[in-house]
Gaussian input, Z-matrix of N, CA and C with variables (Angstrom, degrees):
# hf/3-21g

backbone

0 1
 N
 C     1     B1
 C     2     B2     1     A1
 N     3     B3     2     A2     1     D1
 C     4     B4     3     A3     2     D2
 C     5     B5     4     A4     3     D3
 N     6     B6     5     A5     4     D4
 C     7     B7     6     A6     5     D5
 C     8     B8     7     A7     6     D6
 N     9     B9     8     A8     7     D7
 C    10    B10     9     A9     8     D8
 C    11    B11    10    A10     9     D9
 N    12    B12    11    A11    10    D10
 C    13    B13    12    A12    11    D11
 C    14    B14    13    A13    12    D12
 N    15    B15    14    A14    13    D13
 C    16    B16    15    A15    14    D14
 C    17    B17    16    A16    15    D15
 N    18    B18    17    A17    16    D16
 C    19    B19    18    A18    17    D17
 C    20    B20    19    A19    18    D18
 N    21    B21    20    A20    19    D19
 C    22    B22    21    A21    20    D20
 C    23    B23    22    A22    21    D21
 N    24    B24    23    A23    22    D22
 C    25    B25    24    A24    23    D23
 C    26    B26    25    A25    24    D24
 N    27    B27    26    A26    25    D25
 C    28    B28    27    A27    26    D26
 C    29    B29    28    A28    27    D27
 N    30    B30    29    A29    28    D28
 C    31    B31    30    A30    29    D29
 C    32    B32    31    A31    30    D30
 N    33    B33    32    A32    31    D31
 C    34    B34    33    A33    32    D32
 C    35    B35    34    A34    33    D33
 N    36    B36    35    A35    34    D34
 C    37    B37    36    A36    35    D35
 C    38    B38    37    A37    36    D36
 N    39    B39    38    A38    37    D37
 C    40    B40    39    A39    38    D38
 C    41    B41    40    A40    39    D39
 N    42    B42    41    A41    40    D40
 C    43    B43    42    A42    41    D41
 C    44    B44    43    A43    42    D42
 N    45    B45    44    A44    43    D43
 C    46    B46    45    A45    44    D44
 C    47    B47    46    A46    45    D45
 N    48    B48    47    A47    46    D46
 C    49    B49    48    A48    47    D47
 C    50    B50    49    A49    48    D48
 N    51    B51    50    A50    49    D49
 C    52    B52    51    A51    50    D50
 C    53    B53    52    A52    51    D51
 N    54    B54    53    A53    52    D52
 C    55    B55    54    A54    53    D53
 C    56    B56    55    A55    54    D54
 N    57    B57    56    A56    55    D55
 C    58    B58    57    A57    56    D56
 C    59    B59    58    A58    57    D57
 N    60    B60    59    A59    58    D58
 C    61    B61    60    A60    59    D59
 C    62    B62    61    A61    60    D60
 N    63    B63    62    A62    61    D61
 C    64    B64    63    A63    62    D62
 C    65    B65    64    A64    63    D63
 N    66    B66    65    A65    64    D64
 C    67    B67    66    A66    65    D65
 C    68    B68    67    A67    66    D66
 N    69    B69    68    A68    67    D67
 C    70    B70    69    A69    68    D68
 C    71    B71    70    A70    69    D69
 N    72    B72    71    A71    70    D70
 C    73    B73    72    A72    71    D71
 C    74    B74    73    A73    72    D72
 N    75    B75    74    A74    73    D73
 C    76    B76    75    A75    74    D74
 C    77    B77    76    A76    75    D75
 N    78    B78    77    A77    76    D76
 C    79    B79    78    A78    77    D77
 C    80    B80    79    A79    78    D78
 N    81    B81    80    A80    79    D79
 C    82    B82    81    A81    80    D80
 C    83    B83    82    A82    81    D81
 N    84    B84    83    A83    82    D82
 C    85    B85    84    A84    83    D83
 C    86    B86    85    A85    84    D84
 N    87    B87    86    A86    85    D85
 C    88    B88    87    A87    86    D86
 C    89    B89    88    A88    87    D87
 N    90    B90    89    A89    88    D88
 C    91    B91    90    A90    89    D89
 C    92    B92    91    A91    90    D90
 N    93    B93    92    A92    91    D91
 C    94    B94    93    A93    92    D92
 C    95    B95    94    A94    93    D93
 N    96    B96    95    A95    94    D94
 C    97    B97    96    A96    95    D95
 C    98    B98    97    A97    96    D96
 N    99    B99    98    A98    97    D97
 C   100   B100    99    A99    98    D98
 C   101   B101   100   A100    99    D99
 N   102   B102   101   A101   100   D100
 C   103   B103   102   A102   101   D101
 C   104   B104   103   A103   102   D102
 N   105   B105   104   A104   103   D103
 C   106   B106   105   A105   104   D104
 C   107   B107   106   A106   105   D105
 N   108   B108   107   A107   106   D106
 C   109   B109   108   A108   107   D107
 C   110   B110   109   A109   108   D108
 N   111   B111   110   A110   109   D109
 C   112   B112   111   A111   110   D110
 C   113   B113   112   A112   111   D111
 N   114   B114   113   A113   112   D112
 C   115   B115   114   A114   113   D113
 C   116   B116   115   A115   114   D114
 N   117   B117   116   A116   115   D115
 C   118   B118   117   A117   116   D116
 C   119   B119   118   A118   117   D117
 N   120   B120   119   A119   118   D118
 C   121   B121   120   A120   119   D119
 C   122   B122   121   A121   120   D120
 N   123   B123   122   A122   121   D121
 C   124   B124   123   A123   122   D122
 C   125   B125   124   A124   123   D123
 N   126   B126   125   A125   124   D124
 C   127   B127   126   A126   125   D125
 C   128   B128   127   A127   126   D126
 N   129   B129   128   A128   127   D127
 C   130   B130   129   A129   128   D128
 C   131   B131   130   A130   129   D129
 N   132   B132   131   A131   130   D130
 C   133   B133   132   A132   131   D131
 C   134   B134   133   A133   132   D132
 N   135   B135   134   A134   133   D133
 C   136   B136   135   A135   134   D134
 C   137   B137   136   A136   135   D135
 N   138   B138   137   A137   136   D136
 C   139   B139   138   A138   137   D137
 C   140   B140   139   A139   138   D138
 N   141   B141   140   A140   139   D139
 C   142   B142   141   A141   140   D140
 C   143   B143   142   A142   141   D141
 N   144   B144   143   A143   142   D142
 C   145   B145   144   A144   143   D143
 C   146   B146   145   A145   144   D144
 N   147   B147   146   A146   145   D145
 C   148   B148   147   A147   146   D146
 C   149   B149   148   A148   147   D147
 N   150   B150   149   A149   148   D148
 C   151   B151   150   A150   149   D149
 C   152   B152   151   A151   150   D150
 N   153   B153   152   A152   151   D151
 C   154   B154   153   A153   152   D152
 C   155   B155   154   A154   153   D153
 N   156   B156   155   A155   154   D154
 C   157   B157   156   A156   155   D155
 C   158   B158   157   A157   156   D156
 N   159   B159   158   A158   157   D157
 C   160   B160   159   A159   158   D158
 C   161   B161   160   A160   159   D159
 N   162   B162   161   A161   160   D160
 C   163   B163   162   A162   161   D161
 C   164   B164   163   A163   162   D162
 N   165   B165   164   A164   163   D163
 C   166   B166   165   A165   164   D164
 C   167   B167   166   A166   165   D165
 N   168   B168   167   A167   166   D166
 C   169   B169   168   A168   167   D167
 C   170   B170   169   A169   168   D168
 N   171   B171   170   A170   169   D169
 C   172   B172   171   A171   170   D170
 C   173   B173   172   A172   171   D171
 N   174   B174   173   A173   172   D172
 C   175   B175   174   A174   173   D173
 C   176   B176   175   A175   174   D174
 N   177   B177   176   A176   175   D175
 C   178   B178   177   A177   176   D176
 C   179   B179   178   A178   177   D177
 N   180   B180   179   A179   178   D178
 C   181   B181   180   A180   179   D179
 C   182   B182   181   A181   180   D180
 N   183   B183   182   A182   181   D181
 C   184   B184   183   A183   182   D182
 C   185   B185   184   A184   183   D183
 N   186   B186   185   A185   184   D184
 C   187   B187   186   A186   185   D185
 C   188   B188   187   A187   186   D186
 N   189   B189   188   A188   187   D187
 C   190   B190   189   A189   188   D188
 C   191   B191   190   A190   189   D189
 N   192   B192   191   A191   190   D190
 C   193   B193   192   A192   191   D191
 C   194   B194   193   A193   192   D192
 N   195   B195   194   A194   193   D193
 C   196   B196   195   A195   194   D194
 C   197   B197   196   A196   195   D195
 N   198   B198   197   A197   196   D196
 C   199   B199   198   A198   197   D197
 C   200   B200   199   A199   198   D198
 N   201   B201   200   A200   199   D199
 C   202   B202   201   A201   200   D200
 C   203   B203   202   A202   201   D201
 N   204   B204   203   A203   202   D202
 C   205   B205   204   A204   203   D203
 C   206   B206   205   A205   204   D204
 N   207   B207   206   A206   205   D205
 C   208   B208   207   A207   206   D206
 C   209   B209   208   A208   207   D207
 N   210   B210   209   A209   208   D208
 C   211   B211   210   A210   209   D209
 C   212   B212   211   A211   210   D210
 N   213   B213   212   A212   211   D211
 C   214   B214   213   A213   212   D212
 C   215   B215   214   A214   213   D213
 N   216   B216   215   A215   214   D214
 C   217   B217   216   A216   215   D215
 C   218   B218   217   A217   216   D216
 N   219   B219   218   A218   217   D217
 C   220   B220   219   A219   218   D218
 C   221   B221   220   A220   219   D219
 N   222   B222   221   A221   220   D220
 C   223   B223   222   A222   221   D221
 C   224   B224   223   A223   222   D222
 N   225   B225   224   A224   223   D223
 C   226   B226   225   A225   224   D224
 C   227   B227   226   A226   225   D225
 N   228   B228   227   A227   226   D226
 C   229   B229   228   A228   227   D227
 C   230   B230   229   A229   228   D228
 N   231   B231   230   A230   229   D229
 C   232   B232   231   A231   230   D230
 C   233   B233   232   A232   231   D231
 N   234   B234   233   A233   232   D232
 C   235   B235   234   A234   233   D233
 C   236   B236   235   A235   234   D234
 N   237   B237   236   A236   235   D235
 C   238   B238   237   A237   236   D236
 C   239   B239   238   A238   237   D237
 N   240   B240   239   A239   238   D238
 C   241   B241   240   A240   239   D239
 C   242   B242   241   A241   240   D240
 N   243   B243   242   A242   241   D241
 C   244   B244   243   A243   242   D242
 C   245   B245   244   A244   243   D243
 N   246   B246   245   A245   244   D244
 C   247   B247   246   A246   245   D245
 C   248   B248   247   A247   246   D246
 N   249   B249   248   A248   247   D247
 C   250   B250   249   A249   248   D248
 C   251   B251   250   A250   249   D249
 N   252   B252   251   A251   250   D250
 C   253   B253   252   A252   251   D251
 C   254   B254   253   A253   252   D252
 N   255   B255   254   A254   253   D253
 C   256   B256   255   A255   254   D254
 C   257   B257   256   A256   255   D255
 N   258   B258   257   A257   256   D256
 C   259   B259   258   A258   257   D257
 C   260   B260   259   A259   258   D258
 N   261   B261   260   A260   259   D259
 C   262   B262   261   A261   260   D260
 C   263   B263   262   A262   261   D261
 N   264   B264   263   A263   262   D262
 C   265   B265   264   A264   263   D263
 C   266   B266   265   A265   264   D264
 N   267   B267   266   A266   265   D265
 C   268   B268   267   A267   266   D266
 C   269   B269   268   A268   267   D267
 N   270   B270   269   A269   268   D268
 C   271   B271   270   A270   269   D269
 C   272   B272   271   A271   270   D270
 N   273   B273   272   A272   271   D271
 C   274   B274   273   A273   272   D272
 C   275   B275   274   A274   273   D273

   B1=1.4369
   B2=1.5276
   B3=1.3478
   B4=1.5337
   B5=1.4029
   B6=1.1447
   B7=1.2550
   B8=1.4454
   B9=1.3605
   B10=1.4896
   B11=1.5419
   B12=1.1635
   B13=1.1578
   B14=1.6166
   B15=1.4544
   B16=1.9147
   B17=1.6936
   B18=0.9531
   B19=1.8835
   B20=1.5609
   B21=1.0288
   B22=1.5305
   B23=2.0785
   B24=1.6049
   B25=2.0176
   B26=1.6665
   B27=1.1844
   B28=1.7448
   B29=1.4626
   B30=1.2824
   B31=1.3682
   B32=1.7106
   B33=1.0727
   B34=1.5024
   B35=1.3991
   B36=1.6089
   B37=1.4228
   B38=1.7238
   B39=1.8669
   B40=1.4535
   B41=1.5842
   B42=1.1136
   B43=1.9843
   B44=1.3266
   B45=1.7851
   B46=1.3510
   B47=1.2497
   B48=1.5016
   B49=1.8069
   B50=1.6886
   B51=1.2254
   B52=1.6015
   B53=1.8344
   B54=1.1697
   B55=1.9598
   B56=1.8331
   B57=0.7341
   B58=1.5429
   B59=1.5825
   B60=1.9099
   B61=1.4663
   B62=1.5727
   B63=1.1378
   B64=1.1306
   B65=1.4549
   B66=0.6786
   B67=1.8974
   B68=1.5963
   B69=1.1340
   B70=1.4348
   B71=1.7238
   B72=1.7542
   B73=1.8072
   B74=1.4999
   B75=1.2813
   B76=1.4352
   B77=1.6825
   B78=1.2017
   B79=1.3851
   B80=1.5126
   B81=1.2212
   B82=1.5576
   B83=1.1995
   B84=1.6168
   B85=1.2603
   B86=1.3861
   B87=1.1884
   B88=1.9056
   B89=1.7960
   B90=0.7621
   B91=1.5164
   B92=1.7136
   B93=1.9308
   B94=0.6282
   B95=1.5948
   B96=1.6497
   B97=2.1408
   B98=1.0148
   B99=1.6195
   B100=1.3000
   B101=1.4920
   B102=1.9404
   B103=1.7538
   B104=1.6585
   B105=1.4760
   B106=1.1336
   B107=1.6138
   B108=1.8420
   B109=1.6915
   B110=1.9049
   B111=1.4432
   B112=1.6448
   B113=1.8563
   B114=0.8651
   B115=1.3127
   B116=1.5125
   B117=1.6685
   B118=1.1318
   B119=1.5327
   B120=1.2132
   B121=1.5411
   B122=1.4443
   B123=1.3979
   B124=1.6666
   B125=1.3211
   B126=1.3696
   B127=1.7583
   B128=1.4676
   B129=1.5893
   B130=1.5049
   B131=1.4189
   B132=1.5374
   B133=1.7189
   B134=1.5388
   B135=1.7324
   B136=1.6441
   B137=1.5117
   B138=1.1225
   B139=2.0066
   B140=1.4623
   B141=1.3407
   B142=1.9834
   B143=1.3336
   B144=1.6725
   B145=1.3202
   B146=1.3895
   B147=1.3587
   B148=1.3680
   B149=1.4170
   B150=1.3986
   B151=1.1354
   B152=1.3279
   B153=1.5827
   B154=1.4346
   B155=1.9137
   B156=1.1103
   B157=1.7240
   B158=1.2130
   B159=1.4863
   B160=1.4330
   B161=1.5325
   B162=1.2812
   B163=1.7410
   B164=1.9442
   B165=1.1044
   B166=1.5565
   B167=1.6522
   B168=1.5151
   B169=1.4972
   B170=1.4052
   B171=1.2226
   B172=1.4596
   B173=1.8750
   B174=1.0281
   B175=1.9243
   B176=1.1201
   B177=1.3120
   B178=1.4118
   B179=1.3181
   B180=1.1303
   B181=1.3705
   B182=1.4065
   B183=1.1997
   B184=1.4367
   B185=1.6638
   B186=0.8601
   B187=1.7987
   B188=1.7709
   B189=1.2868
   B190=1.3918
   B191=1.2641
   B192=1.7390
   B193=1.0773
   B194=1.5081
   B195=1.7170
   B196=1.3128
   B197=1.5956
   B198=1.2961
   B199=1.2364
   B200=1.3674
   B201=0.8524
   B202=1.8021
   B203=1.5271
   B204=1.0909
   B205=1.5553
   B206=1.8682
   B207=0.8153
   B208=1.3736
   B209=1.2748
   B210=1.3411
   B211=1.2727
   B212=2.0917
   B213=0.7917
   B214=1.9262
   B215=1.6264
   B216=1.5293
   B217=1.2783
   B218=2.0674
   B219=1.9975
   B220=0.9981
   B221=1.4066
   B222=1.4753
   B223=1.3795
   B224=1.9291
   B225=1.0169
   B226=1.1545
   B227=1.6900
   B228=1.7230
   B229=1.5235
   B230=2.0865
   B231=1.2374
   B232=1.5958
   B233=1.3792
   B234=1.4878
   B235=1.4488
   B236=1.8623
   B237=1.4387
   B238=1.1424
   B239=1.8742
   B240=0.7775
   B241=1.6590
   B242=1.3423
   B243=1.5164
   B244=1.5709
   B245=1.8149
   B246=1.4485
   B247=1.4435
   B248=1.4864
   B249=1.3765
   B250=1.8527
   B251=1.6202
   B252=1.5916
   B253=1.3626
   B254=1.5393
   B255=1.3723
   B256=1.2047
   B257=2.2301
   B258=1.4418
   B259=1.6247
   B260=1.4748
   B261=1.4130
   B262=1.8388
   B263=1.8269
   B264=1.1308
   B265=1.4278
   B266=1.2191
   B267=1.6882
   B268=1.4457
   B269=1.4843
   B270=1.4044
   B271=1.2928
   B272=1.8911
   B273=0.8807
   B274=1.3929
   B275=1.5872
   A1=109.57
   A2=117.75
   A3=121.74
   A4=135.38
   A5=142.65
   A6=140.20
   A7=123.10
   A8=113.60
   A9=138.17
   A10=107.45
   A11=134.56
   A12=129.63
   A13=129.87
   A14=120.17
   A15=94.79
   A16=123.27
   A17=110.70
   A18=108.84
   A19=83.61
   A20=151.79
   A21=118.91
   A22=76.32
   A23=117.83
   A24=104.94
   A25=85.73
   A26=124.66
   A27=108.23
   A28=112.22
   A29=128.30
   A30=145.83
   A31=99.73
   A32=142.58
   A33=146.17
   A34=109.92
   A35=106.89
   A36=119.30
   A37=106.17
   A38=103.42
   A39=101.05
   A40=108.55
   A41=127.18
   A42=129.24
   A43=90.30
   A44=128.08
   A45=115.30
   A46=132.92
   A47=92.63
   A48=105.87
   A49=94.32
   A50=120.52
   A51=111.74
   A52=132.15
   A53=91.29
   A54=93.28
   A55=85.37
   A56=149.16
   A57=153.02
   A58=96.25
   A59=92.28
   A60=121.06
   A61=105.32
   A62=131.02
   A63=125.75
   A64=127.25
   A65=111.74
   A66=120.01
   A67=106.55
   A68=134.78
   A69=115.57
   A70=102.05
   A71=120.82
   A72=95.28
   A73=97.10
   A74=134.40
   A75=109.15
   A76=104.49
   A77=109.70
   A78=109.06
   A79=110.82
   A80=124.89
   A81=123.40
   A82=126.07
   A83=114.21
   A84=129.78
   A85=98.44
   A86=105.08
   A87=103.09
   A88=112.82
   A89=130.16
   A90=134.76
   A91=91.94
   A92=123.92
   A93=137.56
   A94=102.21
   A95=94.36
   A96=98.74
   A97=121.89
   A98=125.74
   A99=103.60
   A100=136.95
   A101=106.22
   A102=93.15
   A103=91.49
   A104=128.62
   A105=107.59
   A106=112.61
   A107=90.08
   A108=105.20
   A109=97.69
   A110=106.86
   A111=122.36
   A112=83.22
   A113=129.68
   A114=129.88
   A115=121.48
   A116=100.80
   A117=120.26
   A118=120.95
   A119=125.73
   A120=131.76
   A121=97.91
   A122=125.53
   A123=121.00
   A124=121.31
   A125=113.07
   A126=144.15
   A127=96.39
   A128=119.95
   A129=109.90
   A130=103.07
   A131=95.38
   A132=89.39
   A133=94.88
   A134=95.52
   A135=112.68
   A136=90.80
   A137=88.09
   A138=100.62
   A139=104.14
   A140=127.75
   A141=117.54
   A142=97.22
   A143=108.01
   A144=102.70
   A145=120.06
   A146=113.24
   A147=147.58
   A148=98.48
   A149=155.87
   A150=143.73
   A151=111.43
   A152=110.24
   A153=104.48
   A154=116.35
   A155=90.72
   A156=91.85
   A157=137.46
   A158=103.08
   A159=134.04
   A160=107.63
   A161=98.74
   A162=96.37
   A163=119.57
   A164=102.34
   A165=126.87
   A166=113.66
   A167=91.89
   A168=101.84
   A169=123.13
   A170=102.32
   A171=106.28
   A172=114.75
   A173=102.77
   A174=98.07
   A175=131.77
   A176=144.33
   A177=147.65
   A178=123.75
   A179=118.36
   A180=109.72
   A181=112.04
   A182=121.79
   A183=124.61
   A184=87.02
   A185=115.34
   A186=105.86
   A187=90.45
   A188=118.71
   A189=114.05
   A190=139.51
   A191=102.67
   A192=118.41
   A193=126.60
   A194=104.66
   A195=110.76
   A196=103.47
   A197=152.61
   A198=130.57
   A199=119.75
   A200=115.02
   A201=122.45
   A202=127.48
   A203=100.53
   A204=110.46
   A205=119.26
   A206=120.39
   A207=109.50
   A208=108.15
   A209=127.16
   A210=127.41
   A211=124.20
   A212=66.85
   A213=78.95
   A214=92.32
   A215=137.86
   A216=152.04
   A217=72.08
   A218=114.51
   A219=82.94
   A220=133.07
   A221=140.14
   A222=126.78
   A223=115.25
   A224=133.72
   A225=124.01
   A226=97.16
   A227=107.05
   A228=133.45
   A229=103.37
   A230=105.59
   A231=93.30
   A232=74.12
   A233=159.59
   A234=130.21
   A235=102.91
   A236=107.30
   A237=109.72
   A238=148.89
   A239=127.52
   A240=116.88
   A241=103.34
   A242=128.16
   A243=97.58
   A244=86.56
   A245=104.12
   A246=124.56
   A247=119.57
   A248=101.11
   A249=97.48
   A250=108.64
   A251=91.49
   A252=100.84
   A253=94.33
   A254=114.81
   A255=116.12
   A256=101.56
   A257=82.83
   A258=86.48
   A259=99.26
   A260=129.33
   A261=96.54
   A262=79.24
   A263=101.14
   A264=109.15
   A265=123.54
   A266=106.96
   A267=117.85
   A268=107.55
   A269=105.47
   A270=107.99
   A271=124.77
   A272=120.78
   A273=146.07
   A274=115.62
   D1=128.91
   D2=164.96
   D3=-41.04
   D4=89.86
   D5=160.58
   D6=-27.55
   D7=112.88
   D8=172.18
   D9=-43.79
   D10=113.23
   D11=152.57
   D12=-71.19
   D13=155.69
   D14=164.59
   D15=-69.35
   D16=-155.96
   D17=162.00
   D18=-113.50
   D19=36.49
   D20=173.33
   D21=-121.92
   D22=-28.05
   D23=-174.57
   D24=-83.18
   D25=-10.65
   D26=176.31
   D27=-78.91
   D28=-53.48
   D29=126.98
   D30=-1.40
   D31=-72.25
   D32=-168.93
   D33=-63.94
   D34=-53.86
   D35=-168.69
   D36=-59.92
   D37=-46.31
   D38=-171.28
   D39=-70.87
   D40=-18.26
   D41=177.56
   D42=-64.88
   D43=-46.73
   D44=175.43
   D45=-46.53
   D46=-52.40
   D47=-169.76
   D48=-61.30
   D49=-64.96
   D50=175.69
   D51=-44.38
   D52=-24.97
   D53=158.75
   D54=108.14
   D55=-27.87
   D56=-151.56
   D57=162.23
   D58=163.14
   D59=172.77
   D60=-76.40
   D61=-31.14
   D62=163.03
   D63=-78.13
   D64=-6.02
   D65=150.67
   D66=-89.95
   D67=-63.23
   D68=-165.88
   D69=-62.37
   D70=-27.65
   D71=-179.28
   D72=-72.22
   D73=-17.98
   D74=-177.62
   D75=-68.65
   D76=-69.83
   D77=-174.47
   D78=-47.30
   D79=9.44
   D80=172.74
   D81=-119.27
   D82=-26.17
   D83=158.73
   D84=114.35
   D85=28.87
   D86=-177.09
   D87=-139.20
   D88=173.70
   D89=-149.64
   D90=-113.35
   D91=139.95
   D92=-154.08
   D93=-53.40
   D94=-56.35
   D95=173.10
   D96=-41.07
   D97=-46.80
   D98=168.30
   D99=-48.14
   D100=-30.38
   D101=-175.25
   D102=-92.57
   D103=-2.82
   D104=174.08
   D105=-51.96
   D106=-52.26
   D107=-158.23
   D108=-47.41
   D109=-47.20
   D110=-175.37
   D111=-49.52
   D112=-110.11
   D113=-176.77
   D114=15.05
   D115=-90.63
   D116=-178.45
   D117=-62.79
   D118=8.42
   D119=-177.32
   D120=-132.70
   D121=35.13
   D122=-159.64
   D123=-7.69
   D124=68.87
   D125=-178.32
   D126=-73.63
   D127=148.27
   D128=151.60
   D129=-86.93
   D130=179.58
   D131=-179.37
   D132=-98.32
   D133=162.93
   D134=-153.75
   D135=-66.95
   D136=157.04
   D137=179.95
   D138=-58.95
   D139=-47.08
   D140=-169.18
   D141=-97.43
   D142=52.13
   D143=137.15
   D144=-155.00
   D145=16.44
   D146=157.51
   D147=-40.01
   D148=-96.53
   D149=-135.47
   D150=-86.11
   D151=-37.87
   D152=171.52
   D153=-53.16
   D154=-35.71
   D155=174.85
   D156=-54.96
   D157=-34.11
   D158=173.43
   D159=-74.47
   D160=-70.86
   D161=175.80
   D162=-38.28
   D163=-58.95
   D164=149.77
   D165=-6.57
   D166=-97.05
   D167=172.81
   D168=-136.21
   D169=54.89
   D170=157.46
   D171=68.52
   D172=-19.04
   D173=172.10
   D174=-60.56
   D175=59.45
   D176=174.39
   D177=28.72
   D178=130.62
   D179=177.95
   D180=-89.38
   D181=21.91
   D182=-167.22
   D183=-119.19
   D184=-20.77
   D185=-165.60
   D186=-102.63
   D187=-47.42
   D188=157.72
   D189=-16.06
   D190=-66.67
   D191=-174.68
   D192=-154.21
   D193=57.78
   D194=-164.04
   D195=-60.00
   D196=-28.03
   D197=163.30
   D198=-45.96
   D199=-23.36
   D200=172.65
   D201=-101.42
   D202=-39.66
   D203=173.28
   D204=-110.09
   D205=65.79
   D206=-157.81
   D207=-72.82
   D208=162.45
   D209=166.34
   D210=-59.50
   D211=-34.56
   D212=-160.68
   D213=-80.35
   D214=-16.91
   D215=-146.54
   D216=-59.31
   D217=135.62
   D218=157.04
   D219=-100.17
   D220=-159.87
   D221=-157.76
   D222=-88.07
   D223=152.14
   D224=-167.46
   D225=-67.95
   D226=147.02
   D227=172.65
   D228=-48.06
   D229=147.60
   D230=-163.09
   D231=-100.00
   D232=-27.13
   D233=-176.66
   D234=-67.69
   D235=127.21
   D236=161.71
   D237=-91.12
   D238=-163.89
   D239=-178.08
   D240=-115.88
   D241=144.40
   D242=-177.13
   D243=-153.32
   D244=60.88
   D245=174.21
   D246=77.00
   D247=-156.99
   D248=-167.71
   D249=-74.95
   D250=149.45
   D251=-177.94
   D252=-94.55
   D253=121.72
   D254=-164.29
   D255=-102.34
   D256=8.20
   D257=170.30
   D258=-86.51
   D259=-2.70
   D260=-154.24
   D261=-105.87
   D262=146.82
   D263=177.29
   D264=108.76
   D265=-32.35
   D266=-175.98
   D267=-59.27
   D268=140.42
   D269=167.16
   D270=-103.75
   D271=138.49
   D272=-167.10
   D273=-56.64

């Protein structure tokens, strides 16, 4: 079974996968201090930038940001929504 990481060694791993903190704020849209500050204050990283990160380089969004993404979350219902029901309201 896989060993749980925190979000602050997911946080570490992804500054890796990006080569430096100043490469992952570019590829994130944020300035190196900020992932320092994320870094150096063992911050998770902010939630709207959770998936781009993942997509990015591959770090889970579950190890990221298990308050948000949890593992066990279960999977979305396969009937979908596909906008207004333009029956409800109608009158007769």
């Amino acid at each position: 079974m896989e060993q749980a990481i925190t979000p602050f060694e997911a946080l570490e791993q992804l500054v890796e996968a990006a080569g430096s903190q100043g490469a992952l704020g570019t590829a994130l849209g944020v300035t190196q201090q900020a992932v320092w500050k994320w870094v150096q204050s063992s911050k998770r990283l902010p939630a709207e930038h959770v998936l781009n990160a993942e997509r990015l380089y591959g770090i889970s969004r579950h190890d990221l940001r298990p308050d948000i993404y949890p593992r066990d979350y279960p999977p979305a219902p396969d009937a979908r929504w596909n906008g207004v029901d333009r029956r409800a309201g109608a009158s007769t």
